[in-house]
MARKE-209219 format. One line per field, with one value per residue (C-alpha): residue in three letters; x, y, z. Coordinates in nm, 2 decimals. Example, Ala and Ser with C-alpha at 12.3 -4.5 7.8 and 13.67 -1.06 7.14 Angstrom:
// residues 2
rest = (ALA_SER)
c1 = (1.23_1.37)
c2 = (-0.45_-0.11)
c3 = (0.78_0.71)
// end
This chain:
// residues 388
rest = (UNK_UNK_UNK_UNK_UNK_UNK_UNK_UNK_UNK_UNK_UNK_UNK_UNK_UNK_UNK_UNK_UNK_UNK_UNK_UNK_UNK_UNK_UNK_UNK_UNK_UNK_UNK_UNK_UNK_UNK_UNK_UNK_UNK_UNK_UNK_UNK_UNK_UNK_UNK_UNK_UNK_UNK_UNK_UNK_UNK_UNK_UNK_UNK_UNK_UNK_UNK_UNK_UNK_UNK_UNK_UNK_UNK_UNK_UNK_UNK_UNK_UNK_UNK_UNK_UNK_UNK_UNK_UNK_UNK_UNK_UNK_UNK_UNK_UNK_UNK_UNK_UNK_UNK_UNK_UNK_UNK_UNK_UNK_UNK_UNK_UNK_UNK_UNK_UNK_UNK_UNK_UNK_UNK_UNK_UNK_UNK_UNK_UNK_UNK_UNK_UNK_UNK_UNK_UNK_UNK_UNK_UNK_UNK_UNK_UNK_UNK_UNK_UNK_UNK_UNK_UNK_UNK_UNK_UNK_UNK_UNK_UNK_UNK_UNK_UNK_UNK_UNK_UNK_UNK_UNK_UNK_UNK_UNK_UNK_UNK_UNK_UNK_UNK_UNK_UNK_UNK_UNK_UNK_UNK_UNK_UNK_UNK_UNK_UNK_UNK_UNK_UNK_UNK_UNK_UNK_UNK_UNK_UNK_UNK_UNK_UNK_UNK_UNK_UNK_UNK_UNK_UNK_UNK_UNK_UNK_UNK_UNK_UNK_UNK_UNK_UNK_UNK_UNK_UNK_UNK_UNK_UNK_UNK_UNK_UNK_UNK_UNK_UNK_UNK_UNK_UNK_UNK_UNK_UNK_UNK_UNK_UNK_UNK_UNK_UNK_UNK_UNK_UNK_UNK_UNK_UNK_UNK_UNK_UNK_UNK_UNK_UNK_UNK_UNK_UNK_UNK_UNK_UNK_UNK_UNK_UNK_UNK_UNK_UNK_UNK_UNK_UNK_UNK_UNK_UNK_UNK_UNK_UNK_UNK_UNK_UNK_UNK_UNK_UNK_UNK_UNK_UNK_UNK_UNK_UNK_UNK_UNK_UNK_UNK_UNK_UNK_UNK_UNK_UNK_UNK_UNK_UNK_UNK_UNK_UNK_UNK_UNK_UNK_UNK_UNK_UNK_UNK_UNK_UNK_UNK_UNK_UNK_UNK_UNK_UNK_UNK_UNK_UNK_UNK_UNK_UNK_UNK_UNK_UNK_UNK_UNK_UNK_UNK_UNK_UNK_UNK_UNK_UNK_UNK_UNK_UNK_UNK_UNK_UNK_UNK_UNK_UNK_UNK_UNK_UNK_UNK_UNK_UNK_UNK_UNK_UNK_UNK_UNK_UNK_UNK_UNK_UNK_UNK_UNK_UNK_UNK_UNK_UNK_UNK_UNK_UNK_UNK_UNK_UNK_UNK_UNK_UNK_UNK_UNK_UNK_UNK_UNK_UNK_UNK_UNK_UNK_UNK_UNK_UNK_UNK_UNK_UNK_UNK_UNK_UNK_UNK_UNK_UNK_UNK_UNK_UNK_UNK_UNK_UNK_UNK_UNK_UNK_UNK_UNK_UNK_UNK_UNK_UNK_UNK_UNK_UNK_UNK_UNK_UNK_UNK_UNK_UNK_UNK_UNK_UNK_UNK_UNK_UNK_UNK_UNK_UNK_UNK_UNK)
c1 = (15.22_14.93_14.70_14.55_14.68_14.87_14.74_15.01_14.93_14.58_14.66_14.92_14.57_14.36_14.59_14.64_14.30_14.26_14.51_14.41_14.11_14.16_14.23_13.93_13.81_13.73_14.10_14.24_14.02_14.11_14.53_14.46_14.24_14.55_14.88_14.92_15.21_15.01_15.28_15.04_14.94_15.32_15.41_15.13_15.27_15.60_15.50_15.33_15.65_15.51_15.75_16.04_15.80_16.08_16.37_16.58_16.51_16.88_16.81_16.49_16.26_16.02_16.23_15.93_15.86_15.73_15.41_15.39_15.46_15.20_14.92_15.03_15.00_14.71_14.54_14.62_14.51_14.24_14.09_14.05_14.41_14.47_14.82_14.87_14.83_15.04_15.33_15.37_15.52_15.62_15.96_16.04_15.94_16.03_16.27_16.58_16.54_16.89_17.04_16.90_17.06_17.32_17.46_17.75_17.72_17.82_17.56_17.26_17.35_17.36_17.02_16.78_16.69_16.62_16.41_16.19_16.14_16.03_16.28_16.48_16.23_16.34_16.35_16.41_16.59_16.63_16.46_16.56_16.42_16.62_16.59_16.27_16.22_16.59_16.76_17.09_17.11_17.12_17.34_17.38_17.71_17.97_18.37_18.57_18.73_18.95_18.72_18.36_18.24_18.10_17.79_17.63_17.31_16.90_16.61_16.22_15.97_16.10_15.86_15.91_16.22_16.06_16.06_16.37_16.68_16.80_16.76_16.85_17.06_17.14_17.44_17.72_18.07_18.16_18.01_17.78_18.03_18.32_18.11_18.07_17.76_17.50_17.35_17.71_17.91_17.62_17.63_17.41_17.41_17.24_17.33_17.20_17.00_17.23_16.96_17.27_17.38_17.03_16.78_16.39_16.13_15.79_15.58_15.19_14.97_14.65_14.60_14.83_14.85_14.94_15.27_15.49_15.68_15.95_16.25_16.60_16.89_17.19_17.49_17.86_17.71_17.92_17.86_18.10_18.25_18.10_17.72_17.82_17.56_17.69_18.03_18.09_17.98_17.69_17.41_17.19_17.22_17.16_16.88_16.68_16.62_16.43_16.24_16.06_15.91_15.84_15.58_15.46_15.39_15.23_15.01_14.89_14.80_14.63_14.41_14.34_14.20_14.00_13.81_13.82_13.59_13.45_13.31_13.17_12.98_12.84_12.68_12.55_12.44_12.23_12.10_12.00_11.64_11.54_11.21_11.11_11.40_11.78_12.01_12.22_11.93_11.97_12.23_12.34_12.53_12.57_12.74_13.02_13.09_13.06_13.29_13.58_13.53_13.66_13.94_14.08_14.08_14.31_14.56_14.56_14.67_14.95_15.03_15.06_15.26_15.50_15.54_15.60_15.86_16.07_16.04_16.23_16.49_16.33_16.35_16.00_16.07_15.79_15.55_15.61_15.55_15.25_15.14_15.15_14.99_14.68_14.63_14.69_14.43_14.15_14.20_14.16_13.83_13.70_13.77_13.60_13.33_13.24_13.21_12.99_12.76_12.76_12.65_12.73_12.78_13.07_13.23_13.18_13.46_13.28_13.21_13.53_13.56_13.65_13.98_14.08_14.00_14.28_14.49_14.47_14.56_14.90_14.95_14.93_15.21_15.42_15.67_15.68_15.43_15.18_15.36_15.73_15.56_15.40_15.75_15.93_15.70_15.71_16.06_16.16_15.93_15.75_16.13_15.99_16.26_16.28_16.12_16.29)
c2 = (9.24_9.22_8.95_9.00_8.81_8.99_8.94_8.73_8.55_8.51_8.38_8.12_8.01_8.01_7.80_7.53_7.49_7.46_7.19_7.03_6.99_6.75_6.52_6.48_6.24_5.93_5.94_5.94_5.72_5.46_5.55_5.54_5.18_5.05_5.16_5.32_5.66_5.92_5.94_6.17_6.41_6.47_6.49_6.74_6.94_6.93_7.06_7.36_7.43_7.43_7.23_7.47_7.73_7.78_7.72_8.04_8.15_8.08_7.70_7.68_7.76_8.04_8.22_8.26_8.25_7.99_8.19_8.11_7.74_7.68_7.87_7.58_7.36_7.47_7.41_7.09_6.96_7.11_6.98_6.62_6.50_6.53_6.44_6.19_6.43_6.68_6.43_6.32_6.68_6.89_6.71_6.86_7.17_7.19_6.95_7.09_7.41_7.31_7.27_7.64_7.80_7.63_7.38_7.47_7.66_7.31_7.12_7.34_7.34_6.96_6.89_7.13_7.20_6.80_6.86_7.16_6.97_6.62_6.40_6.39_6.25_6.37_6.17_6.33_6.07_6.18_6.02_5.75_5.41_5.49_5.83_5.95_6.35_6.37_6.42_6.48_6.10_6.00_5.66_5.68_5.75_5.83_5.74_5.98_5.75_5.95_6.15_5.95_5.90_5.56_5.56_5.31_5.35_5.24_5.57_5.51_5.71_5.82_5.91_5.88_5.66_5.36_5.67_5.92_5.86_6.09_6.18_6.43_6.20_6.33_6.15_6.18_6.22_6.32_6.12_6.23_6.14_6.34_6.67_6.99_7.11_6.82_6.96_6.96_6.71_6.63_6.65_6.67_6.49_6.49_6.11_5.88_5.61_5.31_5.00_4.81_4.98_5.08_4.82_5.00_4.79_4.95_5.06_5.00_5.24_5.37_5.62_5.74_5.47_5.64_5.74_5.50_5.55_5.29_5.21_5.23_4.99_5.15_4.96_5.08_5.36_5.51_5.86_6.16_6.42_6.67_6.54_6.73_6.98_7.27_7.15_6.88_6.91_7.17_6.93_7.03_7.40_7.33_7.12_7.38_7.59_7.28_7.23_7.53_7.54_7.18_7.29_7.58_7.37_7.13_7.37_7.48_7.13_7.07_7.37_7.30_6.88_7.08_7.32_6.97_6.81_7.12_7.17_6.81_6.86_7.17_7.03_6.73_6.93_7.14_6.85_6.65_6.66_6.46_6.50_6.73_7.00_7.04_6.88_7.21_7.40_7.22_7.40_7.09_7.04_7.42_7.54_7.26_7.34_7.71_7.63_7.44_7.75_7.98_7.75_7.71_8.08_8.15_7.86_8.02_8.38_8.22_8.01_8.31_8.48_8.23_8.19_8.61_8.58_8.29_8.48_8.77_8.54_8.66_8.40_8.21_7.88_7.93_8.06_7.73_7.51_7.69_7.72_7.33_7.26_7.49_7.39_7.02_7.05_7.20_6.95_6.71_6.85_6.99_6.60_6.45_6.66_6.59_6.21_6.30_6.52_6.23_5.97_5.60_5.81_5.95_5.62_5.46_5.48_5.66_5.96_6.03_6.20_5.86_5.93_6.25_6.14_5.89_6.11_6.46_6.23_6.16_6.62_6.56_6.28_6.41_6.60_6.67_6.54_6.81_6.76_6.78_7.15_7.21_7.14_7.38_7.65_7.66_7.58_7.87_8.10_8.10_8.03_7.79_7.45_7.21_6.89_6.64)
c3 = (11.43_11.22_11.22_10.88_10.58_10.28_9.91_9.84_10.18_10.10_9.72_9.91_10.05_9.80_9.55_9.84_9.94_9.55_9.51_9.83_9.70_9.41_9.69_9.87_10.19_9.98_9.86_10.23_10.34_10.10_10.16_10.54_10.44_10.26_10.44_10.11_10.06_9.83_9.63_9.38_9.63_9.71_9.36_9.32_9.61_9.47_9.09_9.25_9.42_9.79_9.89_9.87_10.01_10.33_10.11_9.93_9.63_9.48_9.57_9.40_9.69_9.70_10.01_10.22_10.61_10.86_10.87_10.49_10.53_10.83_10.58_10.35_10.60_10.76_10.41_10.34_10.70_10.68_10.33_10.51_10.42_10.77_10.95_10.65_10.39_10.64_10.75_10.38_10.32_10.64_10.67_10.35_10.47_10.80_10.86_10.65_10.87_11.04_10.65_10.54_10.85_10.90_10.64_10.42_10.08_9.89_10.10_10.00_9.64_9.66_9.83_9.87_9.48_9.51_9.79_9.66_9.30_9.54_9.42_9.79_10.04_10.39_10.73_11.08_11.29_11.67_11.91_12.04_12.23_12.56_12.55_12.47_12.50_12.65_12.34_12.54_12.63_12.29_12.23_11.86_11.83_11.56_11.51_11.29_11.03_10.80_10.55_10.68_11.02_11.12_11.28_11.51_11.70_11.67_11.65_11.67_11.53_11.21_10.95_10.62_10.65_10.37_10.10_10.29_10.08_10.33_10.71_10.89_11.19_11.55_11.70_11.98_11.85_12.23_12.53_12.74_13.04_12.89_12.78_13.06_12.89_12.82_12.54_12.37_12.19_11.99_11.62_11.30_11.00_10.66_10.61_10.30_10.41_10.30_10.29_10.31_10.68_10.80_10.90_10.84_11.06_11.05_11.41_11.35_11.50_11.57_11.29_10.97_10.84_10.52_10.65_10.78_11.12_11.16_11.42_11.24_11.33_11.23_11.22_11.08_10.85_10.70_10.64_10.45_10.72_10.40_10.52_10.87_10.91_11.15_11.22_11.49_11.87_11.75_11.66_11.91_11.85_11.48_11.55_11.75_11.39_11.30_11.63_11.69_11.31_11.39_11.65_11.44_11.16_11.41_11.54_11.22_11.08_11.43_11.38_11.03_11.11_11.39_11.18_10.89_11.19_11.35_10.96_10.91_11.27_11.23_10.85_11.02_11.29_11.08_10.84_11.10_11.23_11.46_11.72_11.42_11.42_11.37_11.62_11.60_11.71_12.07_12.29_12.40_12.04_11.96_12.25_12.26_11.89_11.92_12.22_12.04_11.75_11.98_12.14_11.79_11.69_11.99_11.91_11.56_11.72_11.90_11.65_11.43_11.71_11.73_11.31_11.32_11.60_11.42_11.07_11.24_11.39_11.76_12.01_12.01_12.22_12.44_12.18_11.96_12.26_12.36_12.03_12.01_12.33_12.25_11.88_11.97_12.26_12.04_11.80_12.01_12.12_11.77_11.69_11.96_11.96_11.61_11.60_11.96_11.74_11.44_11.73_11.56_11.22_11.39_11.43_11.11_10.89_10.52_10.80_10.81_11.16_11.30_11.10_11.23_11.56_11.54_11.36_11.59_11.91_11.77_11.79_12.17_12.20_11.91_11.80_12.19_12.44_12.65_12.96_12.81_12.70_13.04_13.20_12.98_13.03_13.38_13.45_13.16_13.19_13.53_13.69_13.87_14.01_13.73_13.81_13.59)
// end
């Protein structure tokens, strides 16, 4: 593969970074200040037609690659938007994945021009209270009823659902009990969210605030058998083509906070003087930041890797999840070490490092926690006994 960006690559980045940047820090700040959706920035997104970036052409998309979208989100991330300005728009990119591959002709000609133009909002309702990373032990459950099934069932840590008119809704139309294989029996839906069957309860958290994340109480929804995604007893095998770009696009927004706060330190670093010469200038504060440089350059590469593999439908499981882990890591660190080099600066809220501090911790929890990746890796590809 080659790691050097095409023209129409490099444009892609260049017209993001552009838009990006009519929405500067002061304008996250004051969304993350207020719990407030910036519904402008997404509208702006949409009208450039970034949105559809993933999506074919013949459904109004742009009929690009993963690698394309994580440039887009790498962008925005990195412009000081952060994970609110990059959770306010990935599930539209990412998260009809399972739709483009595997939904029916009818199905994509309904929704997805709606979701490239930014009038369909987009939730990804999986996890669940009980059941955490083991998506197999799902309870949510749905009945065949003639023409709908009727689904019943509570998910946590849906983002988006306050604006989502729809959601992309993992169930079990078999039991776990009564299935040989347990990642069958599962199956995928593209279900409206009925306010009138679906109970939205907000979770409060630590950092992007901008975005909401809320527990869903679903009780009798009912839901057309023409919203099955993938046909029935394959929702885990669908859901998989949204998973690993998931991660990609994870990875790529963690890089891009990292070099957002690796940027701000390295400025204050050099306009800071104090016993009469730069801070940067002291080892102590280069090296760490030279340090974090590196360790987010290398995430990129397999980040890259990982984008190339899944563009030419190659199996890239292990390259997403290590692409994640890395990325989310260096964040963490570039993050970190930037409200360190600010000193009380870093921690005061107009600095804005502070912020994406709290945001980049949520990239090693979420969409998949570090260990969950560590697991996989060395039970998949090291062969080693599983341990869980």
């Amino acid at each position: 593969m080659d790691f050097e960006l095409t023209q129409a690559q490099q444009e892609i980045v260049q017209q993001v970074r552009a838009l990006a940047a009519g929405f500067p820090d002061e304008y996250w700040r004051e969304r993350d200040a207020r719990g407030e959706f910036p519904h402008d920035f997404y509208a702006e997104v949409a009208r450039g037609g970034w949105l559809g970036v993933a999506i074919p052409e013949q459904y109004g998309g742009s009929g690009l690659g993963i690698t394309e979208a994580a440039l887009v989100m790498r962008e925005v991330a990195a412009s000081g938007g952060a994970m609110a300005a990059a959770s306010s728009i990935h599930l539209s990119i990412f998260g009809v994945s399972p739709l483009v591959f595997h939904g029916s002709e009818d199905q994509k000609r309904r929704f997805l021009p709606e979701v490239v133009n930014g009038s369909l909002h987009v939730a990804f309702a999986v996890t669940e209270p009980d059941a955490g990373n083991d998506i197999t032990h799902i309870k949510t459950a749905a009945r065949r009823d003639g023409d709908y099934y009727v689904i019943n069932g509570r998910k946590v840590f849906t983002t988006k659902a306050r604006e989502a008119k729809r959601m992309l809704l993992l169930t079990r139309t078999t039991p776990f009990e009564k299935v040989g294989k347990k990642t069958d029996g599962m199956s995928l839906f593209f279900a409206e969210l009925d306010p009138q069957a679906v109970e939205v309860r907000e979770l409060h958290k630590l950092g992007r605030a901008a975005v909401d994340t809320n527990m869903l109480f679903i009780d009798n929804l009912r839901v057309p058998a023409s919203d099955l995604v993938g046909g029935e007893g394959r929702g885990f095998h669908c859901l998989l083509d949204g998973l690993n770009p998931e991660r990609i696009l994870v990875a790529a927004e963690a890089i891009g906070i990292g070099r957002a706060a690796l940027g701000r330190a390295v400025r204050y670093a050099k306009e800071r003087v104090v016993f009469g010469r730069p801070i940067g200038q002291n080892q102590a504060i280069a090296h760490p930041l030279a340090d974090v440089y590196a360790k987010l350059e290398a995430a990129e590469m397999l980040m890259l890797k990982a984008a190339w593999l899944f563009d030419h439908r190659k199996p890239c499981g292990p390259e997403a999840n290590m692409a994640k882990l890395r990325a989310a890591d260096a964040a963490f660190e570039a993050c970190d070490r930037a409200v360190q080099t600010l000193g009380g600066y870093g921690y005061i809220r107009e600095y804005d490092v502070e912020r994406y501090f709290r945001e980049c911790r949520l990239l090693k929890i979420a969409p998949v926690s570090q260990e969950m990746v560590l697991n996989s890796i060395s039970e998949h590809v090291l062969g080693l006994p599983r341990s869980y």
